[in-house]
N, C-alpha and C positions, 0 to 999 in steps of 0.2 A: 487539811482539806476543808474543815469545815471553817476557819477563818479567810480563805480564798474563795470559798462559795458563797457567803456573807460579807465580802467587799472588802475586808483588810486589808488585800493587799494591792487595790487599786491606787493610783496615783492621787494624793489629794490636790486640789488644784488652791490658786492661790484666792480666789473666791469664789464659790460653790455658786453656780446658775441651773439655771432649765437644763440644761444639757446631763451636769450633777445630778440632780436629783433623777432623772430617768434611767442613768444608769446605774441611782444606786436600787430604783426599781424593779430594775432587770435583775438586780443581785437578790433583794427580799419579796419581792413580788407585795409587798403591803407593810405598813405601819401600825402597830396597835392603839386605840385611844387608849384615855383615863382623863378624868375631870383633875384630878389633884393638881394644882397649880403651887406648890409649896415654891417651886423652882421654876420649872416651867413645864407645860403640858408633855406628856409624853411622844405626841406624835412627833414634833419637833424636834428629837434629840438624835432616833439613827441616822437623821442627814448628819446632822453636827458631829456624830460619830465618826462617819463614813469619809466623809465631802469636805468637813473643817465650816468655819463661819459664813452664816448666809443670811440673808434679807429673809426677814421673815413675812412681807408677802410673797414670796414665789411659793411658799408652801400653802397660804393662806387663800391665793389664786388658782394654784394648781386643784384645791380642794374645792372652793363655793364661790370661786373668782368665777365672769364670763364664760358663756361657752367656749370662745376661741383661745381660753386659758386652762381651763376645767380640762385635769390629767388625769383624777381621781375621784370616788364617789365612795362613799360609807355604807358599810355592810358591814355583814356578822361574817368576818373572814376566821380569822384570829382570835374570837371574842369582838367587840366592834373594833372596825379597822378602816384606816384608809387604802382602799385597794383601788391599782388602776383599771379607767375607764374599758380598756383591751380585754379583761378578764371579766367583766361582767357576765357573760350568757353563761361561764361557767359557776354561774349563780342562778341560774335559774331553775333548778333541780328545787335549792332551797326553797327558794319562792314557792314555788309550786306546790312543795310539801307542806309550808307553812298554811295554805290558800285551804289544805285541805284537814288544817288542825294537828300537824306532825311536827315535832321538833321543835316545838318551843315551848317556852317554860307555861305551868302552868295556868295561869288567870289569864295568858293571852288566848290559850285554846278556849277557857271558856266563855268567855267573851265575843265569840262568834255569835253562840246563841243570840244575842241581844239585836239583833240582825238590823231593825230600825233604827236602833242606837250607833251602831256603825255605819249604817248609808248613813247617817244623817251628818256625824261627822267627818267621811268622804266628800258628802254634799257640801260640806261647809266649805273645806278649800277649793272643790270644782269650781265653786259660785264666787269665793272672796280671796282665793288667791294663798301665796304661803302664811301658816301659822304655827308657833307655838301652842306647848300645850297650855301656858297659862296664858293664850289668849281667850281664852275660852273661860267665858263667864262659873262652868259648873268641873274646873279643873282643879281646885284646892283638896287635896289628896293630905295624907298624913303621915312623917318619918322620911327617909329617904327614898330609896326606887322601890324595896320593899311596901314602902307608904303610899303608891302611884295614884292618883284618881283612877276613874274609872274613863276618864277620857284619852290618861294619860298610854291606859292600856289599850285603846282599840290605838291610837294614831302608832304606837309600836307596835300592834300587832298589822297592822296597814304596812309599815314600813318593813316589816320580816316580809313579808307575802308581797311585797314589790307593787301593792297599787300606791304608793308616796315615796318620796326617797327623801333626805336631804339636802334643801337648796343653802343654806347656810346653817349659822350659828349664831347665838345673839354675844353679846359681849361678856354676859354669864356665864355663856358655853351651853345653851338651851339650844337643843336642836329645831330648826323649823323644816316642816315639813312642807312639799310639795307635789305635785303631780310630774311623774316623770318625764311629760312628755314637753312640760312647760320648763326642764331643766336642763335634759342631754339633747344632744343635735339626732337628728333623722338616722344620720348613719349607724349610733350608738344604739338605738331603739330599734334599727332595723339586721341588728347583728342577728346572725343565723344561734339558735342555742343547741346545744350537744345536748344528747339525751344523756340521763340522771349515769350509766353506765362510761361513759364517753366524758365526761364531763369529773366525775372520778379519779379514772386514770390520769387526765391531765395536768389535775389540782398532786394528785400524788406525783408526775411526776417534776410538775413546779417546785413543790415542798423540797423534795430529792437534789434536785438542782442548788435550791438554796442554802441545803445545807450537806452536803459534797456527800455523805456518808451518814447513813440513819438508818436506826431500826425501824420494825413494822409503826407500836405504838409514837416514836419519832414524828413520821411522816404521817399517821393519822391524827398528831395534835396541830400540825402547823395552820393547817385549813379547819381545824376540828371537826373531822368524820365522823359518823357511825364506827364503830369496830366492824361490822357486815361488811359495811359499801368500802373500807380502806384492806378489810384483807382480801375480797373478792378481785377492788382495783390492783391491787400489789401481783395478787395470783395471772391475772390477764397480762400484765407487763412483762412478770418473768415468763410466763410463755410463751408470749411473743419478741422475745431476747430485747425487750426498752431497758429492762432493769436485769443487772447481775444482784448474786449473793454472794456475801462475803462472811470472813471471820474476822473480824479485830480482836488483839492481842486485849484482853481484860472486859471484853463484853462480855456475858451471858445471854445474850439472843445473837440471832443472825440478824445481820446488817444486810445495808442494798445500797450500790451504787449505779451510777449513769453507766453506760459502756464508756469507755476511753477513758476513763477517770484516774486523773493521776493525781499523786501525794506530789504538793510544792518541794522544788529543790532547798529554797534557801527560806530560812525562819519567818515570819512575818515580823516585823519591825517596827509595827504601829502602835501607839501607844492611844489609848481611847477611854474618855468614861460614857459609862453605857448607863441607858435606861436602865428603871427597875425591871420593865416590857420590854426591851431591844428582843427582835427576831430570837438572836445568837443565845439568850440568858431566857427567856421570859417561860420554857421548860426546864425547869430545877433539878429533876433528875437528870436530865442530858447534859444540863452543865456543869453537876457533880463531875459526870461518867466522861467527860472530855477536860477539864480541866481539875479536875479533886478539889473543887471549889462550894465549900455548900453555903446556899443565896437562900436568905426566906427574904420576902418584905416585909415589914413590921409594921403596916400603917395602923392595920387595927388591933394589936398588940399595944395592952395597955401600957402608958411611959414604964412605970416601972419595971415590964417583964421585958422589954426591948434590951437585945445586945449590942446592934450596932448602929441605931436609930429609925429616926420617923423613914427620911425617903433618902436612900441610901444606893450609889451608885459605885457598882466597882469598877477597879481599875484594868485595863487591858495595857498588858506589855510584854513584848518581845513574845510575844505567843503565851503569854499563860495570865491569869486571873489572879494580880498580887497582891491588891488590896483593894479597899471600899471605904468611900466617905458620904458621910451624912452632911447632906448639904441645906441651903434656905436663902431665897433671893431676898434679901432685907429691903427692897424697894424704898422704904423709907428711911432709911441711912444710904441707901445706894450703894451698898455691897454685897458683895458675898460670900456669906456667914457659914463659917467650916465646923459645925458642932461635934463633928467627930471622924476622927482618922485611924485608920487599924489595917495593917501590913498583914498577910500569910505567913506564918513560923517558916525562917529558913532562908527569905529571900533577902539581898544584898541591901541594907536600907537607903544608903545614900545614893544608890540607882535608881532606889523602888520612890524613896523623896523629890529626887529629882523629876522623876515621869509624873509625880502625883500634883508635884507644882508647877509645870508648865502645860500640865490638863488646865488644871482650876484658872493660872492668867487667863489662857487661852476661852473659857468658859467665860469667865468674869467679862472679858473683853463683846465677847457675844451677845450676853445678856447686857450691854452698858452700862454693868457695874463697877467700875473705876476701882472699886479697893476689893480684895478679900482679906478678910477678918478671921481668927479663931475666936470661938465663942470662948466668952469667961462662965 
């Protein structure tokens, strides 16, 4: 169920378009970022999961491309995500609470105080249009996000509370900020928004949908809820018969599915490497609990205490999670570089081989890497 809810078992087409990518939308409802570009960004990869190889501006359009392109907009869905334009007002709860110093991390709550210092950086893009934050003369901050300037924190805490969104990205991957209204069309700005209760239930039962069958905590991480607002929304659903409960054979909590929800007749057949973030894997408990797969990512795990390496992608086949390889776009050799491969105790190898090597062509081919290499 839950690789049918997450798109496995859609048809891949023989080149992934506008069309692709919307419905693999409708299957995950949003894409997670990450800056890490070892290989390549992670928003990129559940199409190439889903959908098979695609041009990578329809995604790059669909995100900060014109309006008459622009499918998607960046928010705090998932952690930051690319979520489509259709679901925005069911973000405006967020907003709202952000607006009032709720729900976000610290230094952006307090950094409201500084009240001058925030119009004034409002003031700046009203008057001079989109900006980064090191366009700003007094933005040189120290260490990574943790290290933020101080301007870097009001334009993010602007962009939580919905007065900027982002209009693109520079080439670094630095987000620039803009006023929303100089970036989504009329109709987008004039969507009706559900109150915080209404808006809830939705998201819960989007999450639900995406992933066929889930627990409470499940469906509260997809969208990342309060624990309050996702067991109050869960409690309105099942009372108002949207959501059943169920028992799966080897949970310890109660699950929830749609009404009509049916288990696929025949396996799924797809074979996929998946983000270290993909929808399906990016909760480590639920993909333990569904597959007996346990995923850490090791990025900031030092080399030497890493098991299966830096940015390490497993493998999807015939319905189960067989192996994982540690991969690296060598740009400058123009291949891609297989630093490490490790199979699941048990599985058949030169099936599990075979799937693992018509992934990585298949990838190399994408990325327009001509060779892949095992590292020596």
């Amino acid at each position: 169920m839950a690789l049918h809810a997450q798109g496995f078992y859609d048809e891949v087409p023989a080149q992934a378009d506008r069309a692709s990518l919307q419905r693999v939308l409708r299957r995950v409802h949003l894409f997670q970022m990450d800056s890490v570009n070892v290989l390549v960004r992670s928003h990129y990869l559940p199409l190439f999961s889903r959908g098979g190889p695609y041009s990578f501006p329809l995604l790059q359009d669909a995100a900060w491309g014109p309006r008459s392109k622009r499918m998607l907009f960046e928010y705090w869905g998932h952690e930051a995500s690319l979520i489509p334009l259709a679901l925005r007002p069911l973000f405006g709860w967020r907003m709202e609470r952000a607006r009032r110093g709720h729900g976000m991390w610290g230094r952006m709550t307090a950094i409201r105080s500084k009240r001058k210092f925030v119009a004034s950086i409002l003031r700046r893009i009203e008057l001079e249009g989109p900006a980064s934050a090191s366009s700003f003369r007094q933005a040189r901050g120290s260490g990574a996000w943790w290290g933020w300037s101080d301007v870097k924190v009001v334009l993010e805490y602007l962009f939580w509370a919905g007065y900027v969104t982002a209009s693109s990205r520079t080439n670094g991957f630095e987000r620039v900020y803009d006023l929303p209204e100089r970036v989504f069309s009329e109709s987008v700005l004039r969507s009706i928004v559900p109150d915080e209760r209404a808006s809830h239930r939705q998201l819960l039962t989007l999450a639900l949908r995406a992933m066929g069958v889930a627990t409470e905590s499940d469906l509260r991480d997809y969208f990342r809820l309060d624990l309050l607002d996702a067991r109050r929304g869960l409690r309105d659903l099942v009372e108002a018969s949207e959501v059943r409960s169920v028992a799966v054979e080897g949970w310890k909590k109660t699950a929830y599915v749609l009404p009509g929800a049916r288990i696929p007749r025949t396996e799924c057949r797809r074979d996929a490497l998946l983000s270290p973030f993909d929808s399906l894997i990016w909760n480590r408990e639920r993909a333990h609990r569904l597959f007996d797969f346990h995923y850490r990512i090791e990025i900031y795990t030092p080399a030497h205490k890493r098991i299966h390496g830096y940015y390490v992608l497993p493998l999807l086949h015939a319905g189960h999670l067989i192996g994982r390889v540690d991969l690296k776009a060598d740009r400058g050799n123009v291949r891609l570089l297989v630093k490490g491969k490790h199979f699941e105790p048990g599985v058949q190898q030169r099936e599990a081989r075979a799937a693992m090597d018509g992934q990585l062509d298949s990838l190399a081919r994408w990325l327009a890497l001509p060779k892949v290499e095992i590292a020596r």
